[in-house]
C-alpha positions as CSV (number, residue, x, y, z in Angstrom):
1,X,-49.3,13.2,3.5
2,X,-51.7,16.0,2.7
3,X,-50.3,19.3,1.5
4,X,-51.1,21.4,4.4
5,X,-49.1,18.6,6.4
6,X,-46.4,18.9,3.8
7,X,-46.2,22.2,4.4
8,X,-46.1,22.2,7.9
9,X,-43.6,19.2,7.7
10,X,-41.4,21.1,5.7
11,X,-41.7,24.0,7.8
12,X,-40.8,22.5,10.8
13,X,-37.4,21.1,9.2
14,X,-36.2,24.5,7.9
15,X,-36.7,26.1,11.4
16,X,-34.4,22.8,12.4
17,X,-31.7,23.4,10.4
18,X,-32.0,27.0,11.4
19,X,-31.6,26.6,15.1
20,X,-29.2,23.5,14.6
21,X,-26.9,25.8,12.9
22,X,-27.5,29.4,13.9
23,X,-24.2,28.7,16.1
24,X,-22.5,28.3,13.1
25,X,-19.2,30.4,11.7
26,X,-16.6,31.3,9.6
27,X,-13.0,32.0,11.2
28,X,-9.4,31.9,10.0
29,X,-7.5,29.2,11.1
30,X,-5.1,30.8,13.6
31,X,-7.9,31.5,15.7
32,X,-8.7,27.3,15.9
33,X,-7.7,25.6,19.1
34,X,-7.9,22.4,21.1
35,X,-8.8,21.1,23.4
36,X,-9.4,16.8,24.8
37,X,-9.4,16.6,20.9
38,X,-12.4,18.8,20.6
39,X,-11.9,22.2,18.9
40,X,-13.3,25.8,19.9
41,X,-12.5,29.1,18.5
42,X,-10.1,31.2,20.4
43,X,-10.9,32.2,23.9
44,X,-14.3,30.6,23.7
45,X,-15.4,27.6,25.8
46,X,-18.4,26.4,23.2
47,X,-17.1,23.6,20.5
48,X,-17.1,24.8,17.5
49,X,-19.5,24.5,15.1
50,X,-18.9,26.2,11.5
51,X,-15.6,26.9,8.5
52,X,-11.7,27.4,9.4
53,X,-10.0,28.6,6.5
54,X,-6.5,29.7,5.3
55,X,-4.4,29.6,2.3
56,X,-5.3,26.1,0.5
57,X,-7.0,25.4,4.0
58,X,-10.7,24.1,5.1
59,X,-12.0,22.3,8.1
60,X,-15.9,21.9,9.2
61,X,-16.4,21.3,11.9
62,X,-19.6,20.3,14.3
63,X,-19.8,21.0,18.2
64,X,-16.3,20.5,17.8
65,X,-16.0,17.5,15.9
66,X,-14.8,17.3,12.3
67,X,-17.9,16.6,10.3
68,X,-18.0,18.3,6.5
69,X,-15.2,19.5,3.9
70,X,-11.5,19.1,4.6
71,X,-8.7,20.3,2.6
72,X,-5.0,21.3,3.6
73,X,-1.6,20.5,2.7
74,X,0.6,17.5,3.1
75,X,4.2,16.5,3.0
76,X,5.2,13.4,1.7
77,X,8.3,12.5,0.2
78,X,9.7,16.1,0.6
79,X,6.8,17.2,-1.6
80,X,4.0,19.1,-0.7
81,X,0.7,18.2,-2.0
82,X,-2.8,19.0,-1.4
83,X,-5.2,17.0,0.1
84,X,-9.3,17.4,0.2
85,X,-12.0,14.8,1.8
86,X,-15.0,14.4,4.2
87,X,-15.8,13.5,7.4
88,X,-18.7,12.3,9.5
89,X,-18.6,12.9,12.7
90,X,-14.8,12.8,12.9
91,X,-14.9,9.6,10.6
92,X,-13.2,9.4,7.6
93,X,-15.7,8.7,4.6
94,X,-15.7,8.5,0.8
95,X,-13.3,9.1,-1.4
96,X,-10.3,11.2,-0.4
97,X,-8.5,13.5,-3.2
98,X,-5.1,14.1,-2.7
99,X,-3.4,16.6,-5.8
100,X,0.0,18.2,-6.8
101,X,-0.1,21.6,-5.9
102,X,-0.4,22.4,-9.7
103,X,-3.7,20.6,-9.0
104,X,-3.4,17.3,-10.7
105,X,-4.8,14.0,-9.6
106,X,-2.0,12.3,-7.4
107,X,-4.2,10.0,-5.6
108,X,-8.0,8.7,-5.3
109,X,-8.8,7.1,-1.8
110,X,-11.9,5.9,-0.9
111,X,-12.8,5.7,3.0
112,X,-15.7,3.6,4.0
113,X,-16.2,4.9,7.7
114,X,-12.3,5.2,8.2
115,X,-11.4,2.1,6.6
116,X,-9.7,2.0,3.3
117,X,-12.0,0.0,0.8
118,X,-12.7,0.0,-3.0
119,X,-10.2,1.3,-5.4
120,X,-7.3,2.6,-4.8
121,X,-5.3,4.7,-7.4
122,X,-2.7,7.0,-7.6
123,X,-0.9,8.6,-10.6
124,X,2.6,9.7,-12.2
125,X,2.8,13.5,-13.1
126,X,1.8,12.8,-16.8
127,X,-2.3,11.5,-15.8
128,X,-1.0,7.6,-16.4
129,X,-1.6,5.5,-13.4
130,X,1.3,4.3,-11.1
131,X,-0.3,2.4,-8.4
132,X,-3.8,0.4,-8.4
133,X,-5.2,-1.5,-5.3
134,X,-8.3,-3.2,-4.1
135,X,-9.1,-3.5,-0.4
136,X,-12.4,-4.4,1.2
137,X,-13.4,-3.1,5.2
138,X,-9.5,-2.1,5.5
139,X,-7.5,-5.1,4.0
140,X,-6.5,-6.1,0.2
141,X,-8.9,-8.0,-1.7
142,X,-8.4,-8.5,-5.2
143,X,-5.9,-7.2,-7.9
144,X,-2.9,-4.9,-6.8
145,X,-0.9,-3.5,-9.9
146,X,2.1,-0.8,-9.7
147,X,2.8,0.8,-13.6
148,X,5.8,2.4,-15.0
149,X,5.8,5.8,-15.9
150,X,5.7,4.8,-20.0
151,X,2.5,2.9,-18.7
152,X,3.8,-1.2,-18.7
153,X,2.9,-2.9,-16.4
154,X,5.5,-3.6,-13.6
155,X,3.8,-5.7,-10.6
156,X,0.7,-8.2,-11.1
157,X,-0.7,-9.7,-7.5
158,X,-4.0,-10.9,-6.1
159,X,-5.0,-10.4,-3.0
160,X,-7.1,-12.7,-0.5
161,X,-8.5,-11.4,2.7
162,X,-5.0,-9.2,3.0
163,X,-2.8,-12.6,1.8
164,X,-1.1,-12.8,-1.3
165,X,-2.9,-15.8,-2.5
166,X,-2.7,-16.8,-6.6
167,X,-0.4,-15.7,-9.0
168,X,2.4,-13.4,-8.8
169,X,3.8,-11.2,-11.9
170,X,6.8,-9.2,-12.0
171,X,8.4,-6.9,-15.3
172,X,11.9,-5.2,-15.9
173,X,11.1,-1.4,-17.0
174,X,11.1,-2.5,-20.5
175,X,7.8,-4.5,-20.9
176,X,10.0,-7.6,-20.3
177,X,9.3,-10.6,-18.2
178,X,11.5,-10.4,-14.4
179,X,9.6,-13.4,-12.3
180,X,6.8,-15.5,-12.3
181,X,5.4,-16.8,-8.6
182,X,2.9,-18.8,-7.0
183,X,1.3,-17.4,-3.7
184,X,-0.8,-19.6,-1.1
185,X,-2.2,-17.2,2.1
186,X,0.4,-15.0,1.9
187,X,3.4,-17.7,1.1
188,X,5.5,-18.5,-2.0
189,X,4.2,-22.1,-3.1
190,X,4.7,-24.1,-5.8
191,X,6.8,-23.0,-9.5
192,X,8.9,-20.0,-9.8
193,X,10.9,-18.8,-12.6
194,X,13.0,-15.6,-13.0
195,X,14.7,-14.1,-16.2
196,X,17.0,-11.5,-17.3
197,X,15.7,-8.2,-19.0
198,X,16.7,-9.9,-22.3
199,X,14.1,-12.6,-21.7
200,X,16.5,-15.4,-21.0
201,X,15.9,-17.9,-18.0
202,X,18.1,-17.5,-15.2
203,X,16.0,-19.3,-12.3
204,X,13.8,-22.8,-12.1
205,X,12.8,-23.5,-8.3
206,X,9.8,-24.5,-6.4
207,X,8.5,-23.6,-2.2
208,X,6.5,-24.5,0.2
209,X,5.0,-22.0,2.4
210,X,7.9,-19.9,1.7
211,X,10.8,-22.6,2.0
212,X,13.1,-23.4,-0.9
213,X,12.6,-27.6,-2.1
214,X,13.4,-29.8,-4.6
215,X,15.8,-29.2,-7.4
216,X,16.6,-25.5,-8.2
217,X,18.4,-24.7,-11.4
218,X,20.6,-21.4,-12.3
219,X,21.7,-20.4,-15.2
220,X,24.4,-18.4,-16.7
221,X,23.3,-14.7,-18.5
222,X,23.9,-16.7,-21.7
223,X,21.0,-19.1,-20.6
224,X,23.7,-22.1,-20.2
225,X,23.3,-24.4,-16.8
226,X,25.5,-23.0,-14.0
227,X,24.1,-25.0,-10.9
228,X,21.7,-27.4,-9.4
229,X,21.5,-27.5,-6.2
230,X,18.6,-29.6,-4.2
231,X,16.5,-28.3,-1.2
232,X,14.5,-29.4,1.8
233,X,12.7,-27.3,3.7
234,X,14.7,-24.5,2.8
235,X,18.4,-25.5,3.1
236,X,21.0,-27.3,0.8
237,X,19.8,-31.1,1.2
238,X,21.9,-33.2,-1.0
239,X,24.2,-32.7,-4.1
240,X,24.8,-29.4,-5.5
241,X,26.3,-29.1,-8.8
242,X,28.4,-26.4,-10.4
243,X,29.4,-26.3,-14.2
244,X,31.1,-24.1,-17.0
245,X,29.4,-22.8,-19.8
246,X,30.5,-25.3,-21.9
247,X,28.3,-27.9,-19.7
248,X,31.6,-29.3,-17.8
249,X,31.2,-30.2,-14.6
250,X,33.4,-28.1,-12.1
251,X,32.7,-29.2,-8.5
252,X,29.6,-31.6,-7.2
253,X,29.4,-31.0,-3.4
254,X,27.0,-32.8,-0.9
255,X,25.0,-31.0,1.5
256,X,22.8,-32.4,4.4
257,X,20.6,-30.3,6.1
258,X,22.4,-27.0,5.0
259,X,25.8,-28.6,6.3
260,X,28.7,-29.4,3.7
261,X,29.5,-32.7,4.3
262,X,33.1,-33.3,5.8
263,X,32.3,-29.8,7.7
264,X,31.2,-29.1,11.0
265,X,28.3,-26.6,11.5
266,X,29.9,-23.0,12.5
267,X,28.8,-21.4,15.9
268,X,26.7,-18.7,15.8
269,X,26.0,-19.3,11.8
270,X,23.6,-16.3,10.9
271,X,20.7,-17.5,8.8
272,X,21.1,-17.0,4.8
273,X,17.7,-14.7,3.7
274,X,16.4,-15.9,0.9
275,X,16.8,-12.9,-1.4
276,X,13.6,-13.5,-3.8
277,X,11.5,-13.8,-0.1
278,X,13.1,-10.4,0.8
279,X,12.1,-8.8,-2.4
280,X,8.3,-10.0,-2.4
281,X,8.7,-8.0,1.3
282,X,9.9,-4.9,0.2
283,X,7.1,-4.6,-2.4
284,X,4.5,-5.5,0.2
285,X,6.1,-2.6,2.6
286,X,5.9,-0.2,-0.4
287,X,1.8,-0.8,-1.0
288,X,0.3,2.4,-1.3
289,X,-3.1,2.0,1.0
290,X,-0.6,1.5,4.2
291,X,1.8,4.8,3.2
292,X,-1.1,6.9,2.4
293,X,-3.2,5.7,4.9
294,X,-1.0,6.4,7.4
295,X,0.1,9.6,6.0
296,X,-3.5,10.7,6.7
297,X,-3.5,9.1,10.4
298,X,-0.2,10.3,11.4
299,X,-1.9,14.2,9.7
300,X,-4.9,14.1,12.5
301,X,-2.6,13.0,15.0
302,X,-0.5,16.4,14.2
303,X,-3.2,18.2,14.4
304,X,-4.9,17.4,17.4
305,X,-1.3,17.5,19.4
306,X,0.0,20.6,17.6
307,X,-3.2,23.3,16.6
């Protein structure tokens, strides 16, 4: 391109921008309205195109659509916090701050077109990180890892297209060793051991896609053998053992298909949760992508009903 055509070029694209945004303004926020999800200034019928502000409060918007600089305030948890991104053409994109009001870090989020994806952080009042996720296009991929607030780690999983899938790691507050799992698409499979938060072994077992088999061992807090009991598929299939601390052997009971033999199956039996399945649950429930994420959602949602 030759310079008078770079001039000309250039020329051409400033008066562009000019009449593009010529429309554009700045307003306070309690003059913002909406309308089918589309947002004017007060007692105009042209979307708008420009700056709302208010205390701690930005939106951009563009003909009426959110497209720029965000920033307002949140409440999670009974706390408010701050919160500051971008969209693109109402699209959540890139990374997504959100801050105590004191203006520290409390989470990074990273948006790729309104889908959570990257790294995932967020962080305990002294700068030490609490939380740490990996997602790709909107589901977990690789390493999820929650801290304590003295910085150990507490909670070591990987993640395969959204499915637990490898090893599992779990600590007591103190640096010591709580469980070790296996995970196969999102199900317990294969060893697991559990200890107390001296380090002594109170758990042997094994599953299969989330079902209890072969021969579980307990032990007492002293690490001496308290049970054995055998599994299939889940239930009580055979003997189960019970013994002293001194090793004696206090009862030996046989079970078939979760039934004590000698017993008839009671009515209406509610089904025993395995408690080791229900905590691998809760932790999945507390992941932060899916609180934050739809703390952001549920935000718009607000917004668009209630401004």
């Amino acid at each position: 391109m030759k310079g008078w055509q770079k001039k000309i070029f250039l020329f051409f694209l400033l008066n562009l921008n000019i009449i593009l945004y010529s429309n554009s303004k700045i307003s306070k926020i309690e003059n913002k309205k909406i309308k089918e999800k589309i947002v004017y200034l007060e007692d105009e019928e042209t979307p708008f195109t420009g700056e709302f502000i208010g205390p701690n409060i930005k939106e951009t918007y563009k003909n009426g659509i959110k497209d720029g600089f965000f920033q307002g305030i949140l409440n999670f948890n009974n706390e408010n916090l701050l919160y500051q991104g971008k969209y693109i053409n109402g699209i959540k994109h890139g990374n997504w701050i959100i801050k105590y009001i004191d203006g520290e870090t409390k989470a990074i989020l990273k948006y790729n077109y309104n889908k959570p994806d990257g790294r995932w952080v967020t962080f305990y009042k002294n700068n030490k990180m609490e939380n740490h996720e990996e997602l790709k296009n909107g589901i977990l991929e690789g390493k999820v890892l929650k801290y304590s607030l003295r910085g150990n780690t507490l909670i070591r999983l990987d993640y395969n297209h959204g499915l637990l899938h490898g090893e599992g790691v779990f600590f007591y507050e103190n640096g010591v060793l709580e469980m070790i799992s296996n995970f196969k698409y999102g199900k317990l499979y294969g060893k697991i051991k559990i200890f107390s938060d001296k380090n002594i072994n109170l758990v042997d077992g094994e599953y299969n896609q989330n079902l209890r088999v072969g021969i579980w061992k307990f032990y007492y807090m002293t690490g001496d053998l308290k049970t054995i009991i055998n599994y299939k598929n889940g239930m009580r299939n055979g003997e189960s053992i019970i013994f002293d601390k001194s090793g004696m052997e206090l009862s030996r009971i046989v079970y078939y298909n979760g039934i004590e033999q000698g017993k008839q199956e009671m009515k209406n039996k509610k089904n025993i949760k395995d408690s080791i399945i229900k905590k691998i649950n809760k932790v999945e429930e507390e992941l932060i992508y899916e609180k934050y994420d739809k703390l952001l959602s549920e935000l718009e949602e607000y917004n668009e009903k209630y401004n």
